[in-house]
C-alpha positions as CSV (number, residue, x, y, z in Angstrom):
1,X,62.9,37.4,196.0
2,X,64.8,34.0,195.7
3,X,63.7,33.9,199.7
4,X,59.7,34.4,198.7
5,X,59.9,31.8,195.9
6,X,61.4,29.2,198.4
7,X,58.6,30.0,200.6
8,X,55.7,30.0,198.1
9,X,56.9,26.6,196.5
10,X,56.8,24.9,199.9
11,X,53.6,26.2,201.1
12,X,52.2,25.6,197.6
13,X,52.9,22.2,197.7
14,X,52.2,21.5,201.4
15,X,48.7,22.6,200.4
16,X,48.1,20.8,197.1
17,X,49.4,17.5,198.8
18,X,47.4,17.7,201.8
19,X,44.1,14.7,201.6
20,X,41.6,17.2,202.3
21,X,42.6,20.0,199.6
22,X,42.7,16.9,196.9
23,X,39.0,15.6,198.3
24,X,37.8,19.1,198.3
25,X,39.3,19.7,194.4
26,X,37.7,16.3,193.2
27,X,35.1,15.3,195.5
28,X,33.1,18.3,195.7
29,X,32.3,18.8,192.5
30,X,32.3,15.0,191.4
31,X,29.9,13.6,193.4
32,X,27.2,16.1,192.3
33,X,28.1,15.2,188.7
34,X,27.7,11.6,189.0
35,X,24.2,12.2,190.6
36,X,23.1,13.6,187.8
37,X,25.0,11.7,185.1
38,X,23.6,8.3,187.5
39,X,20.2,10.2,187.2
40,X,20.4,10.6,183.4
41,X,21.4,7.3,182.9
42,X,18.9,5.4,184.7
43,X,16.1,7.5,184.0
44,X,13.8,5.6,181.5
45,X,13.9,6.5,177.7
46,X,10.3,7.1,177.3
47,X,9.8,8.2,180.5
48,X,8.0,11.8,180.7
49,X,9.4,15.0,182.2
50,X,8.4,17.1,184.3
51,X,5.8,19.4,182.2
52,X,4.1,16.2,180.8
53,X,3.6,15.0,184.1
54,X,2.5,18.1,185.4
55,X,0.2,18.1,182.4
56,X,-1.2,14.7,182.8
57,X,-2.3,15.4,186.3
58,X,-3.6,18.4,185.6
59,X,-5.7,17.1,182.8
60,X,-7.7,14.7,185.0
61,X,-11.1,14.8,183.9
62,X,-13.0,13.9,187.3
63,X,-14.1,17.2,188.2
64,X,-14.6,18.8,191.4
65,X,-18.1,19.5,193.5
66,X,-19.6,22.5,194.3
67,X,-22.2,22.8,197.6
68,X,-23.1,26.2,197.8
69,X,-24.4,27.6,200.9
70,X,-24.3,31.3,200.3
71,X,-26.6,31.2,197.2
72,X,-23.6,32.8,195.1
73,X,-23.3,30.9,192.5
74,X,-26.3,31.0,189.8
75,X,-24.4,30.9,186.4
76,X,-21.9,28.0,185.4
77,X,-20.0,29.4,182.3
78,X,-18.9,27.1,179.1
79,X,-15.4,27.3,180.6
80,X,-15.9,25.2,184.0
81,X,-18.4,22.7,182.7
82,X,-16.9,19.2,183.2
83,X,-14.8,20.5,185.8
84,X,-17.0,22.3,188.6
85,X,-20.3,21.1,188.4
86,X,-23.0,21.9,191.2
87,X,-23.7,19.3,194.0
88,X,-27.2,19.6,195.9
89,X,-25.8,19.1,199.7
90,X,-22.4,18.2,201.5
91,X,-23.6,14.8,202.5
92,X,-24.5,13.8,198.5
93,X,-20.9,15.4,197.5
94,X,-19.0,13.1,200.3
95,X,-20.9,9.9,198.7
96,X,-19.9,11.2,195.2
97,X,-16.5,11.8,196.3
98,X,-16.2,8.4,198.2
99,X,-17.4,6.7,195.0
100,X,-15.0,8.2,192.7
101,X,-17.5,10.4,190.9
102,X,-15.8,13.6,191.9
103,X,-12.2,14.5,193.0
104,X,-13.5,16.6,195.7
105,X,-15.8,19.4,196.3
106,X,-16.4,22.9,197.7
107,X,-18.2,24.1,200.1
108,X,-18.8,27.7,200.4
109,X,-20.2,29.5,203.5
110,X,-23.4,31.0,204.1
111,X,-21.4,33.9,205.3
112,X,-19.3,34.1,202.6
113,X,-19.5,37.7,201.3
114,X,-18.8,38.5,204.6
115,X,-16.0,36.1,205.7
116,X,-14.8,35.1,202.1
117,X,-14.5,31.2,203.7
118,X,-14.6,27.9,201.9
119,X,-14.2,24.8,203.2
120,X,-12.7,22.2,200.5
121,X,-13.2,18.5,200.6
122,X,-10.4,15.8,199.0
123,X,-9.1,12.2,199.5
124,X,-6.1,12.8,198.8
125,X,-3.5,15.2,198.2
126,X,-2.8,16.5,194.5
127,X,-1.0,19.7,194.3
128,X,-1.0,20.3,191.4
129,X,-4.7,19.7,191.0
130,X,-5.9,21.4,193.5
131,X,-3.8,24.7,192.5
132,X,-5.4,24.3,189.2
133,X,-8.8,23.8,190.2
134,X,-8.6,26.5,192.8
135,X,-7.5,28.9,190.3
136,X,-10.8,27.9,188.1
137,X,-12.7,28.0,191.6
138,X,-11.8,31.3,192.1
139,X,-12.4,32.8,188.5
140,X,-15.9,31.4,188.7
141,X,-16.2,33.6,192.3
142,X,-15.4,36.5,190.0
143,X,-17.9,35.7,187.3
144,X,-20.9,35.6,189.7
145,X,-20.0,38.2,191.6
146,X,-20.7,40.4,188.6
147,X,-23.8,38.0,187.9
148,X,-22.1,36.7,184.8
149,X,-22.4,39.7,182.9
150,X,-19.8,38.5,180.3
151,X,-18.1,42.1,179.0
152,X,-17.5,43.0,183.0
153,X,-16.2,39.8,183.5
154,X,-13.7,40.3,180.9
155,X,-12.9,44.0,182.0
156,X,-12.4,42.3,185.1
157,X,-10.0,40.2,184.6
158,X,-8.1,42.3,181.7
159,X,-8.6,45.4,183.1
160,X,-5.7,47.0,181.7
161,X,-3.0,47.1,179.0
162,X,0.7,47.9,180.4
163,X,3.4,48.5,177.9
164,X,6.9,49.4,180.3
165,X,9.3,51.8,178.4
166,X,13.0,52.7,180.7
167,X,14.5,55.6,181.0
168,X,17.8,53.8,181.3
169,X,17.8,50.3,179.7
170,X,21.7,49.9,181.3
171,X,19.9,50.4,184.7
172,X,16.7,48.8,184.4
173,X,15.3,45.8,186.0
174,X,13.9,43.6,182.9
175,X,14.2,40.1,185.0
176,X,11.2,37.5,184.5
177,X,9.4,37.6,188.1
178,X,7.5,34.9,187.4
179,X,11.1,32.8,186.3
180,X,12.3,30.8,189.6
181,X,16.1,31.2,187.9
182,X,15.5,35.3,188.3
183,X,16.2,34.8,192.2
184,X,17.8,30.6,192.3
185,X,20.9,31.8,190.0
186,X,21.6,34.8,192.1
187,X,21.4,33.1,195.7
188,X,23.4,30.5,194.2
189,X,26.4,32.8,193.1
190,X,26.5,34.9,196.8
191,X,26.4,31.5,198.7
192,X,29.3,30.4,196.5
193,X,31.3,33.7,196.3
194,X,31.1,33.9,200.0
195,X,32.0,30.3,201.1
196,X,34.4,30.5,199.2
197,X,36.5,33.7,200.6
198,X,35.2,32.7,203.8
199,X,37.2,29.4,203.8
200,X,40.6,29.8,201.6
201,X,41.1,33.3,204.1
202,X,40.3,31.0,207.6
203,X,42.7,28.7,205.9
204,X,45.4,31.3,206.1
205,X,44.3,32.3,209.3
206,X,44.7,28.7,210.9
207,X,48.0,27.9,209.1
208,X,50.1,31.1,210.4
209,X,48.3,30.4,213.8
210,X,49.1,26.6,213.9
211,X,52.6,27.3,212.7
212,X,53.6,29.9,215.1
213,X,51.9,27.5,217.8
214,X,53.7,24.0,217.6
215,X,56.7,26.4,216.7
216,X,56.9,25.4,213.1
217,X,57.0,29.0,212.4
218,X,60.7,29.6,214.5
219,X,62.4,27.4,211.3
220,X,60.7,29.1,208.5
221,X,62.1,32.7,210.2
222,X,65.6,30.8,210.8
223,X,65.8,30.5,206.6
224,X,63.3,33.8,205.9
225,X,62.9,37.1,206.8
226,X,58.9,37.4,207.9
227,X,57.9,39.7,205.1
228,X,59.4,37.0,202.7
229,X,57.1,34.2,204.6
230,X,54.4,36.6,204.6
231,X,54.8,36.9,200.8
232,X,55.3,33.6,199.8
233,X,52.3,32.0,201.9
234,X,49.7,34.6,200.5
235,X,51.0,34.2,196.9
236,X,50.7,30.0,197.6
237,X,47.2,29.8,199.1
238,X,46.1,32.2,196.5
239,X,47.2,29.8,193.8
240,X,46.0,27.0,195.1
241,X,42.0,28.8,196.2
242,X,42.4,30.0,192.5
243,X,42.9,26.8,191.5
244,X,40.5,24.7,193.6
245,X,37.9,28.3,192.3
246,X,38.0,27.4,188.6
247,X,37.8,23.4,189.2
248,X,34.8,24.6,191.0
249,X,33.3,27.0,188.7
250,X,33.3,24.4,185.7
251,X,31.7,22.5,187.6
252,X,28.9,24.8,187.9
253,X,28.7,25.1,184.3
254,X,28.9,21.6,183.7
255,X,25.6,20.5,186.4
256,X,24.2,23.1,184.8
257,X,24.1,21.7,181.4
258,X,23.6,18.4,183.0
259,X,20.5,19.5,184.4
260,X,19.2,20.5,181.7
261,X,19.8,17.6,179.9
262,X,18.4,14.9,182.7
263,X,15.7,16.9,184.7
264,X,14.0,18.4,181.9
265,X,13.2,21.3,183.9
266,X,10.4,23.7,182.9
267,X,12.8,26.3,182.6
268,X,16.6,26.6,181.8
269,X,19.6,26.9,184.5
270,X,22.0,29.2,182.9
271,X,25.0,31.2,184.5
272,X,26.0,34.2,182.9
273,X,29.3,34.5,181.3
274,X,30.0,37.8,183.2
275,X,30.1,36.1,186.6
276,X,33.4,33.9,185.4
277,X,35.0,36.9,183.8
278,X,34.3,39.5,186.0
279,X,34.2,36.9,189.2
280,X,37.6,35.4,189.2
281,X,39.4,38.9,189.5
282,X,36.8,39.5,192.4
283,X,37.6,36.4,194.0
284,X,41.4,36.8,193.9
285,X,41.3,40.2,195.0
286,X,38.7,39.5,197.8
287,X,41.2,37.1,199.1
288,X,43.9,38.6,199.1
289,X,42.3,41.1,201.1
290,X,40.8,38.9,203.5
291,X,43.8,36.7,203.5
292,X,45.8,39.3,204.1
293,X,43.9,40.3,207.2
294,X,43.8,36.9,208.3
295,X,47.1,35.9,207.6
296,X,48.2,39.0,210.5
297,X,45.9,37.8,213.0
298,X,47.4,34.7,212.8
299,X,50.7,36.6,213.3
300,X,49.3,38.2,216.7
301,X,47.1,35.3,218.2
302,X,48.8,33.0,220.6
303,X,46.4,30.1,219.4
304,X,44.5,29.0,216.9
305,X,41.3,28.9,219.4
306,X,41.9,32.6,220.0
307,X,42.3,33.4,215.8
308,X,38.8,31.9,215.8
309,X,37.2,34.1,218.1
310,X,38.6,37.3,216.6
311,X,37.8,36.0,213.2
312,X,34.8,36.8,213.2
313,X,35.2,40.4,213.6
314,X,37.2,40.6,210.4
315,X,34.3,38.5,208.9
316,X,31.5,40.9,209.6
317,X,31.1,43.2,206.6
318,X,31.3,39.8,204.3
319,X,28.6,38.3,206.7
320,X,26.3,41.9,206.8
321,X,26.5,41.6,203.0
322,X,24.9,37.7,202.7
323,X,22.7,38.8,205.2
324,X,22.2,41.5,202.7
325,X,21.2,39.2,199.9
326,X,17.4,39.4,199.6
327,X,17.5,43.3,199.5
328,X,20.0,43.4,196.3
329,X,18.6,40.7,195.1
330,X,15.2,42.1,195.3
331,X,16.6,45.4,194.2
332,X,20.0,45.1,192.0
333,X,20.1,49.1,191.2
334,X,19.3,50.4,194.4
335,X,21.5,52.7,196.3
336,X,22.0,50.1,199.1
337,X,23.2,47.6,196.9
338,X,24.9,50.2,194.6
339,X,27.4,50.8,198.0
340,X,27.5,47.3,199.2
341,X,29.2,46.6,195.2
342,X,31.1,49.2,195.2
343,X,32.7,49.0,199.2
344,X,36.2,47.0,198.7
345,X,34.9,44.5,202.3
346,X,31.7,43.5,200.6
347,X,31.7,43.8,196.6
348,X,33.8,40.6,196.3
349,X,30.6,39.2,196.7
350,X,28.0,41.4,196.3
351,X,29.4,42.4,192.1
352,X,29.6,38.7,190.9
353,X,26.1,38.3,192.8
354,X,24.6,41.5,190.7
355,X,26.1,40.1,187.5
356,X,24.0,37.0,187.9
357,X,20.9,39.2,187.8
358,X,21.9,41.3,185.2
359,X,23.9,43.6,183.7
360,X,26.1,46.3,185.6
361,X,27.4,49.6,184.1
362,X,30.8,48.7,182.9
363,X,32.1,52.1,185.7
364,X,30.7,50.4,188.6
365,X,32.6,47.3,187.7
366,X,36.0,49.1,187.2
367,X,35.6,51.9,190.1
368,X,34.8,48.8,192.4
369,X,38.0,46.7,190.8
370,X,40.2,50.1,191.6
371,X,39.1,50.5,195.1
372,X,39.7,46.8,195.7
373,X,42.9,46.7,194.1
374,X,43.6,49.8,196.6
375,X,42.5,48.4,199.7
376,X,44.2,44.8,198.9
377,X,47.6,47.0,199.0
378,X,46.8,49.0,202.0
379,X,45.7,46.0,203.9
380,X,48.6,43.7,202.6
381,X,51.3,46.1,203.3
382,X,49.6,46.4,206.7
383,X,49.6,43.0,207.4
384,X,53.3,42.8,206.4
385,X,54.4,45.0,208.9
386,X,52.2,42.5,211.4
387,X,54.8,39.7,210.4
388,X,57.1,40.5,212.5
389,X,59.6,38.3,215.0
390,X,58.2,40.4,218.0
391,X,55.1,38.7,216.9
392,X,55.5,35.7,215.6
393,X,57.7,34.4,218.5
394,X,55.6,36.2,221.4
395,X,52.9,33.9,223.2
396,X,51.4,37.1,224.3
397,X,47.8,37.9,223.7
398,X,46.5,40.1,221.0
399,X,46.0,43.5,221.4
400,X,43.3,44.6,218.7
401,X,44.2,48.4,219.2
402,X,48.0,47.5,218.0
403,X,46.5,45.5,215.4
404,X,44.4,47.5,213.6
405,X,47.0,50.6,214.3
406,X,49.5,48.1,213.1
407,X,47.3,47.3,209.9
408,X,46.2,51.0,209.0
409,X,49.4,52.9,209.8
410,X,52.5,50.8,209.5
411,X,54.5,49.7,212.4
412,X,54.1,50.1,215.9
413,X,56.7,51.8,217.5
414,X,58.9,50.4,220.2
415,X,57.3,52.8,222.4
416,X,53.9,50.7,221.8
């Protein structure tokens, strides 16, 4: 034990001291903040935000032309006068246009019942305009279609009355579709979970490789048995990605109140508290189990150009499950996403990713917390037995059939 600790404290502090591990800690998550402080702070007083200047635009009270060609449109309803008014021919609507009488104008086809085309004329672009007087463009379409019979108009556009009622509330997807944070928050958490194990485990991966190549690893075993190197450099880099993990995470909590503050967006960033509580034991675990498989590659790899390489095959359920992301994003309860939360290689990502849409029953969270706990000490005892001096002195290459025999059932015999 005394052996472990000696081992843990030096890696620990190796890593903490190291230039990039200090810039990563304060960098990442400074220079995002001072943006949006810098934003904040120079941002005028009186200056409006977002939604009054969407409003201001929208309220322009030039209106728009309409030259119709298709003989469509005979009825102009209270609702559009002052903002689609009808123009005789294309050539009068360009001189109107030109002289700043109209924003732009329409012109509708001949053909258009059958081809459904319109042509539309502007000087300039205004999106936000143009999406609003498109959508009135398009309701007044509707209204003579049904020759501006006003109760048919109105059936038309409220045809219905739903009211939703779930069979399981604990199960049910009540998100906001129409709320861009429904699928931003959510994208946001899986990019973060992932890059995150990704990194801190290729970490491990390129310091037992490094070491065992410029031979740094022969005076660690002269002073430790393996298993207590193995031990104590797992135990250290966890510490220190769990460290650098909650730096990062208030961070996240902090530019999202920032932005809120400054931006004055039309809707409101917020993180759910389950992602913190439920995600730091799901980041821990996740790598310590990817650590852990990394950490006994490096053990079998005569270079770190060869860890690399094989890297990525240890990688690929954590990769298949970002990959993954629209479809249980899209669909939180489904039985896809239901095994990808609950499978020990991909729910370190895929649970904190589901808590960000919503909630998850309180089983799935502990049955997928059991089965990691169980794989972490499967895969850690495995990769114990991979830290070896036959290993970690050899220069020979790796054998993936010993390593993953190695890994899964203990160690090789001297047979193999």
């Amino acid at each position: 034990m005394r052996k472990i600790w000696r081992v843990f404290k030096y890696e620990f502090l190796s890593v903490v001291s190291r230039r990039s591990f200090i810039l990563g800690l304060i960098l990442v998550p400074l220079i995002p903040t001072i943006i949006l402080g810098l934003v904040g702070l120079l941002k005028p007083k009186d200056s409006p935000d977002l939604m009054e200047t969407i409003a201001e635009e929208v309220s322009n009270p030039t209106p728009y032309g309409i030259v119709d060609d298709s003989g469509l449109i005979n009825h102009y309803p209270d609702w559009v006068m002052g903002q689609l008014i009808p123009v005789d021919d294309e050539s009068l609507a360009r001189q109107e246009t030109q002289a700043g009488n109209l924003e732009g104008f329409y012109v509708i086809s001949k053909d258009y019942i059958e081809t459904g085309d319109v042509l539309l004329v502007k000087p300039e672009v205004s999106m936000v305009g143009e999406m609003k007087y498109n959508a009135i463009f398009e309701e007044l379409i509707r209204y003579n279609l049904v020759d501006g019979d006003d109760a048919l108009y109105a059936k038309l556009v409220n045809n219905m009355s739903v009211t939703t009622e779930y069979l399981d509330i604990e199960q049910a997807d009540t998100r906001d579709q129409d709320d861009p944070i429904t699928f931003m928050v959510p994208f946001m958490i899986s990019f973060f979970f992932y890059m995150l194990v990704i990194i801190n485990s290729s970490l491990m991966l390129n310091s037992v490789a490094k070491e065992k190549e410029n031979r740094t690893m022969e005076i660690l075993l002269s002073s430790a048995e393996p298993v207590d190197i193995f031990g104590g450099k797992i135990l250290a880099r966890g510490l220190a990605s769990l460290i650098q993990t909650a730096v990062w995470l208030a961070t996240i909590l902090l530019l999202a109140w920032l932005t809120n503050r400054t931006l004055n967006l039309p809707f409101k960033l917020e993180i759910p508290t389950a992602v913190f509580t439920w995600g730091i034991p799901y980041f821990v675990l996740g790598f310590m189990l990817y650590g852990s498989l990394m950490a006994g590659l490096g053990a079998m790899v005569p270079n770190t150009r060869e860890g690399g390489q094989f890297s990525l095959i240890l990688s690929m359920p954590l990769i298949l499950a970002y990959l993954s992301l629209g479809e249980f994003v899209a669909n939180p309860n489904s039985a896809v996403t239901m095994f990808l939360s609950l499978f020990p290689l991909t729910s370190t990502i895929v649970m904190p990713t589901r808590l960000a849409i919503g909630a998850v029953p309180v089983w799935q969270l502990i049955v997928a917390l059991l089965l990691l706990v169980l794989t972490v000490w499967l895969v850690v005892r495995g990769a114990a037995n991979l830290f070896s001096s036959q290993n970690l002195l050899s220069g020979q290459k790796i054998n993936l059939k010993t390593f993953f025999s190695t890994l899964l059932f203990g160690k090789k015999s001297r047979k193999a």
